[in-house]
C-alpha positions in Angstrom: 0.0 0.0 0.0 1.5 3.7 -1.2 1.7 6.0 2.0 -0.9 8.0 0.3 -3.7 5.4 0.7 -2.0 4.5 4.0 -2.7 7.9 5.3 -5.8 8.9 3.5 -7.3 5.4 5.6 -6.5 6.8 8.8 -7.6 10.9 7.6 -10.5 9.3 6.5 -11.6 7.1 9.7 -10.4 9.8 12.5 -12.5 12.9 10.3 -15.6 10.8 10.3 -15.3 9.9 14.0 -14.8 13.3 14.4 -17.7 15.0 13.0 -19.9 12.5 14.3 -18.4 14.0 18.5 -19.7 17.7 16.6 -22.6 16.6 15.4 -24.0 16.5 19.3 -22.5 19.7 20.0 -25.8 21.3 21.8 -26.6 24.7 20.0 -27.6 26.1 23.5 -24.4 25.3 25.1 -22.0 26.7 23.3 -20.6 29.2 25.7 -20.4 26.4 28.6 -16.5 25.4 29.9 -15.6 23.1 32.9 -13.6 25.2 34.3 -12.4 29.2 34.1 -9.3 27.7 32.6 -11.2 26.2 29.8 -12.1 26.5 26.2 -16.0 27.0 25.8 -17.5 23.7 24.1 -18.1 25.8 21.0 -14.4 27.2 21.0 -13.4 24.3 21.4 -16.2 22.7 18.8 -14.0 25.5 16.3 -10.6 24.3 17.4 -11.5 21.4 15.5 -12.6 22.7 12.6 -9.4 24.3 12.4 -7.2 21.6 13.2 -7.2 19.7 9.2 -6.2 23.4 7.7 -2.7 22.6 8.6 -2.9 20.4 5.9 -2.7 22.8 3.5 0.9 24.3 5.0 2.3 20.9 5.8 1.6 19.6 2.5 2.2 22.2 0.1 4.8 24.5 1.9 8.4 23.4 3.2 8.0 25.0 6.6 5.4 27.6 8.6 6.4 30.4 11.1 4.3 30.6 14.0 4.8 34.2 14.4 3.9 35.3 11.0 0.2 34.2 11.8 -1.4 34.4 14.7 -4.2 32.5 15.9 -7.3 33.5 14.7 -10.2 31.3 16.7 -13.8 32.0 15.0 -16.9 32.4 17.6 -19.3 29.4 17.3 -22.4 30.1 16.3 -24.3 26.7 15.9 -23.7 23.4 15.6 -25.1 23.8 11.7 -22.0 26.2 11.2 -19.5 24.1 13.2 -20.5 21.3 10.8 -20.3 23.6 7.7 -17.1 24.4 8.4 -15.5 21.4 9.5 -16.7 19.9 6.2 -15.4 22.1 4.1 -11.8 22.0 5.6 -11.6 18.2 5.5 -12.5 18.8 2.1 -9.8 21.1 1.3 -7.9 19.1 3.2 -7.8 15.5 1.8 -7.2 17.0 -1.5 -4.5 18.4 -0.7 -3.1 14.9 0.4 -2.8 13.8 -3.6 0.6 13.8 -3.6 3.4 11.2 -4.1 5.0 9.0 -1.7 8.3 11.4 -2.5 6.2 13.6 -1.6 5.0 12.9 1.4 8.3 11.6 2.6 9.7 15.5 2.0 10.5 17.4 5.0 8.2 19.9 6.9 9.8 22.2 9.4 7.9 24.3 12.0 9.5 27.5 13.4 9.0 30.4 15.4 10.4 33.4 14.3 14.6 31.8 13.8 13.7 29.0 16.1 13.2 25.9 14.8 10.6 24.2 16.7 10.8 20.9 14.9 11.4 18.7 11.2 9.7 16.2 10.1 8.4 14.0 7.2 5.0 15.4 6.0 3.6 12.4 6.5 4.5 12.4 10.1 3.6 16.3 10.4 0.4 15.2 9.2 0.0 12.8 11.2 1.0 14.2 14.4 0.1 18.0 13.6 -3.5 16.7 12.5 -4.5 13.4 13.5 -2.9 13.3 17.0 -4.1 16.6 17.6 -7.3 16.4 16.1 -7.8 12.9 18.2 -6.3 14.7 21.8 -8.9 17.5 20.8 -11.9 15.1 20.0 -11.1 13.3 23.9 -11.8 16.8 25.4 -15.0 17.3 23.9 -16.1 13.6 24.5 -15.8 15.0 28.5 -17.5 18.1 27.9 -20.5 16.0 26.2 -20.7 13.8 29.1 -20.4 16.4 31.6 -23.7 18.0 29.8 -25.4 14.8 30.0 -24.9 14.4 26.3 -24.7 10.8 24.7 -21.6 10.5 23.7 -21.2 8.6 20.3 -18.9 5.6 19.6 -15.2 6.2 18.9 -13.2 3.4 19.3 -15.3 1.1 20.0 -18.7 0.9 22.1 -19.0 4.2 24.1 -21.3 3.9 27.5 -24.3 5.3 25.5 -23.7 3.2 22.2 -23.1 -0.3 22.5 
């Protein structure tokens, strides 16, 4: 199997697991956080929208620069526009993963400012910068769902509410 298919398999499986967490994000509970310290469930609903748009940079540029763009975190406004927009950056997203396994074995470096923070193989920025991240992301909003008494969907296997 070519690392593309390899990696477009697991893109594929984590994104749908995904979106299926955000589709029970509760419209009328998007400014609720555990804790002061916390990321409101829609902010952090948004966070994973945003997480598959670093596709784009690993993929198709040799490096990005933390300090030429800062964060920019959009409000959540329903769970109809968390969808929308998650959907349209996986989309975005998997096509930009047609590429070669040359390709995909070429290195990505992230930097801040003349620090380099770290190189790696695409493929391993993706999969690290995206699916790790997108998975550790998906784990905090399983809590907040069962913390609001919201079923909470299977990921991995049968989740207390879905056998």
């Amino acid at each position: 199997m070519a690392l593309k298919e390899s990696l477009l398999a697991d893109f594929d499986h984590e994104m749908a697991t995904t979106r299926r967490l955000l589709e029970r994000v509760p419209d009328d509970r998007l400014s609720w956080k555990p804790h002061a310290k916390s990321m409101t469930l829609g902010a952090l609903a948004m966070h994973l929208c945003s997480i598959p748009q670093w596709g784009g940079t690993i993929l198709n540029d040799s490096f990005f620069d933390l300090l030429a763009s800062p964060p920019n975190r959009e409000d959540a406004t329903s769970r109809a526009a968390i969808l929308a927009a998650f959907d349209d950056t996986v989309k975005k997203t998997r096509a930009a993963m047609d590429k070669t396994d040359a390709e995909l074995q070429a290195l990505w470096t992230l930097k801040r400012g003349d620090q380099e923070v770290f190189t790696l193989p695409r493929i391993a920025a993706v999969r690290s910068f995206i699916l790790h991240h997108i998975i550790h992301h998906r784990g905090q909003l399983s809590v907040y769902l069962r913390l609001n008494d919201i079923p909470v969907p299977s990921i991995y296997g049968p989740s207390a509410d879905e056998g």
